[in-house]
Every structure is written in structure tokens, then in C-alpha cells.
C-alpha positions in Angstrom: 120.7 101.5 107.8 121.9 98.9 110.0 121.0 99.8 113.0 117.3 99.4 111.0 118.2 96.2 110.2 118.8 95.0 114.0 116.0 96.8 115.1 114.0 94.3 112.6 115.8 91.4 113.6 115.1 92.1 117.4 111.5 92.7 116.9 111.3 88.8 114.5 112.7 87.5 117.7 110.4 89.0 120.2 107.4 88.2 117.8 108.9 84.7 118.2 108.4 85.2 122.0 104.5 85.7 121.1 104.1 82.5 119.7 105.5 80.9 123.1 103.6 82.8 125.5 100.3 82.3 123.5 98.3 83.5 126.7 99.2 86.4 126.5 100.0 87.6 123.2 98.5 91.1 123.9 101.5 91.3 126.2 103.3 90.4 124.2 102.4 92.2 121.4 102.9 95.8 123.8 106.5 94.9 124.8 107.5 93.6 121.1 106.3 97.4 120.7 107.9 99.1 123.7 111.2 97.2 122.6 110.7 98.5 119.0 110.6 102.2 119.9 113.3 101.7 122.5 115.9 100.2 120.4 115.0 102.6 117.7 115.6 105.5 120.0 119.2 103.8 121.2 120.3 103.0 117.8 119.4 106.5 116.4 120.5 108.6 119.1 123.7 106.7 119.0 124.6 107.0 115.2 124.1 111.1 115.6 126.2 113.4 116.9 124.6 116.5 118.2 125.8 119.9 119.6 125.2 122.1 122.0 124.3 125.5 121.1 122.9 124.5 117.9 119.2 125.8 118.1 118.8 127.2 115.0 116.1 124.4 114.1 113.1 123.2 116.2 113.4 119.9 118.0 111.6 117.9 115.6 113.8 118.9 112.3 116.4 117.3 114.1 118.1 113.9 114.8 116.7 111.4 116.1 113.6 113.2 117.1 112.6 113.5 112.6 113.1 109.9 112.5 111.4 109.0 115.6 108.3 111.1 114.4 108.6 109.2 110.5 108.8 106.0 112.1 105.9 106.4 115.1 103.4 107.9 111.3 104.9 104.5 110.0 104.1 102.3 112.3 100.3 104.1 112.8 99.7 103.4 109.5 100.3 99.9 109.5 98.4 99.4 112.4 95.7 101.0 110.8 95.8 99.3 107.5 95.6 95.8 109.9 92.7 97.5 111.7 90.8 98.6 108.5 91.2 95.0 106.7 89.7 93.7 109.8 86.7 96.0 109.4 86.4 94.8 105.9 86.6 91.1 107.2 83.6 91.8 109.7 81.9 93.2 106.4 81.9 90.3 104.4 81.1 88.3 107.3 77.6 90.3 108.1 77.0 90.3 104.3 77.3 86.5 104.3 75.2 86.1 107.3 72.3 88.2 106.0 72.4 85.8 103.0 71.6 83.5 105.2 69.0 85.0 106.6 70.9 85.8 110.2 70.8 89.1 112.5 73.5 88.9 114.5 77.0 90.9 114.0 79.8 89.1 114.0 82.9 90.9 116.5 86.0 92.3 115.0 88.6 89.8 115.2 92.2 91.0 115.0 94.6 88.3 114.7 97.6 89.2 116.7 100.2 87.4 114.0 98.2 89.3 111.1 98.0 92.7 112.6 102.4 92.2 113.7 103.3 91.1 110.0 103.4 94.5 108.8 106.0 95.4 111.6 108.1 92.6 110.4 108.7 94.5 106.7 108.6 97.9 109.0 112.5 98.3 108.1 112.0 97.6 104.6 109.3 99.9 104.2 110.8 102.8 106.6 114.3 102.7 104.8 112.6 103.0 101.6 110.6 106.1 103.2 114.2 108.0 104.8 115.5 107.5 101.4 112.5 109.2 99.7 112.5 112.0 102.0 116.2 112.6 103.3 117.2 115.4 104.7 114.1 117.4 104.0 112.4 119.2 107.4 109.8 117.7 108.6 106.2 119.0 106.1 103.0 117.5 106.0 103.5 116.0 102.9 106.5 114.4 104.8 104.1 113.3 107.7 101.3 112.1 105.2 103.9 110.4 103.1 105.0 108.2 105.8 101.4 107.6 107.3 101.1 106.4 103.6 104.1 104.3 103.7 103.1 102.4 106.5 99.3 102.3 105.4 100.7 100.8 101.7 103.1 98.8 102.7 101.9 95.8 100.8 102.3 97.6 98.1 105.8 99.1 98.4 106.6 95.9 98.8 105.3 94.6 95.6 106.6 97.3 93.7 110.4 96.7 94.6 109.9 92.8 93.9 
């Protein structure tokens, strides 16, 4: 759980690094990702021990390869709760502008800091999903569970407040 924790606190200082480079916070945005999975995959594969000759599970049942898999469903489903709000955004926005009497679309605007926030909670919300699931093989309702997680994360939060 702690290497979680660092993991968080890396990615709050590369987000950090977004607001200082604000030409290019796309960039920005893919390396605070890249680092994200990397660190996750070092801090992981460090904390397990595994032995050779033990193939009596498939690669994805076992550490870190589970956990990578939870985490990557985790992650998707933030970035698709950011994506769907902005969808609702653009919504209202064409509702409000045939009101008044407009035909033009608005674009869909994703506002980098908006669409990262949800990765900043992303070890609160994926410690509460290894602790719900545990040792348990990898199942679609595991899968769907942390796609849900990450989609819900609001509130998860809420609900442990």
C-alpha cells in the first residue's frame, strides 16, 4: 500500500509539472501517464517475489501482471467518466444555444486539470478496489468492478467521507 501511496505522490508532482509547461500540457499529461504506469510496474514487481517453475496459473492471475490489469480498467474508467461529463457539458451547451435561437455546435472541451483530477484520488480509489477483491483470480465481475471503480470514483469517495 505504500508503494500506492508514492506512486500518487509522484504523479501530484508531475501534474505540478503541467501547470509549468502550460504549452504543452498534452505532453504533459502523456508522460504524467507513462510515469504512472512505470512506477506502478517498478513498485509492484519489486514488492513480489516470483518463482520459477510456478506455471500452474495463467500470467494474468499472477503478480504484478492482476494488478497491472485492475489498475490499467481503473484508470480507463476514469478517463471515461472525464470524457462522458464532457459530453454532457457540450449538451447543455447546444441546449442553451438553441434557446437562443443558435445552430452552431459547440466543440468538446476537455480541460486537462479536470480530466487529471480523477488520477490524483486514483490510489485512494484503487486501494479501496485491491481490498474489495484480494486475492481472487481475475473474473469479469473483477474487470467490470474496477472499470466501475474508476468510472465512480466520485462516489467512492463520498461514501468513505
Amino acid at each position: 500500500m505504500l508503494s500506492f501511496f508514492l506512486i500518487g505522490a509522484a504523479l501530484g508532482l508531475l501534474l505540478i509539472s503541467v501547470e509549468i509547461a502550460p504549452r504543452h500540457r498534452w505532453l504533459a499529461a502523456g508522460l504524467v501517464f507513462f510515469v504512472l504506469v512505470a512506477s506502478t510496474i517498478v513498485a509492484v514487481a519489486k514488492g513480489q517475489t516470483q518463482f520459477l517453475g510456478n506455471e500452474s496459473e495463467p500470467w494474468y492471475n499472477t503478480s504484478p501482471w492482476k494488478e497491472l490489469v485492475l489498475l490499467f480498467l481503473t484508470l480507463l474508467g476514469m478517463a471515461a467518466r472525464s470524457l462522458d461529463e464532457a459530453i454532457a457539458e457540450r449538451h447543455r451547451q447546444i441546449e442553451q444555444l438553441q434557446k437562443d435561437g443558435k445552430r452552431r455546435k459547440p466543440r468538446l472541451r476537455i480541460d486537462p486539470w479536470e480530466f487529471s483530477r480523477p488520477f490524483l484520488v486514483s490510489v485512494a480509489t484503487f486501494g479501496g478496489l485491491l481490498s474489495q477483491i484480494g486475492t481472487e483470480h481475475l473474473t469479469i465481475v473483477s474487470l467490470t468492478l474496477a472499470f466501475q471503480t474508476g468510472f465512480f470514483w466520485q462516489t467512492l469517495l463520498r461514501k468513505h467521507e
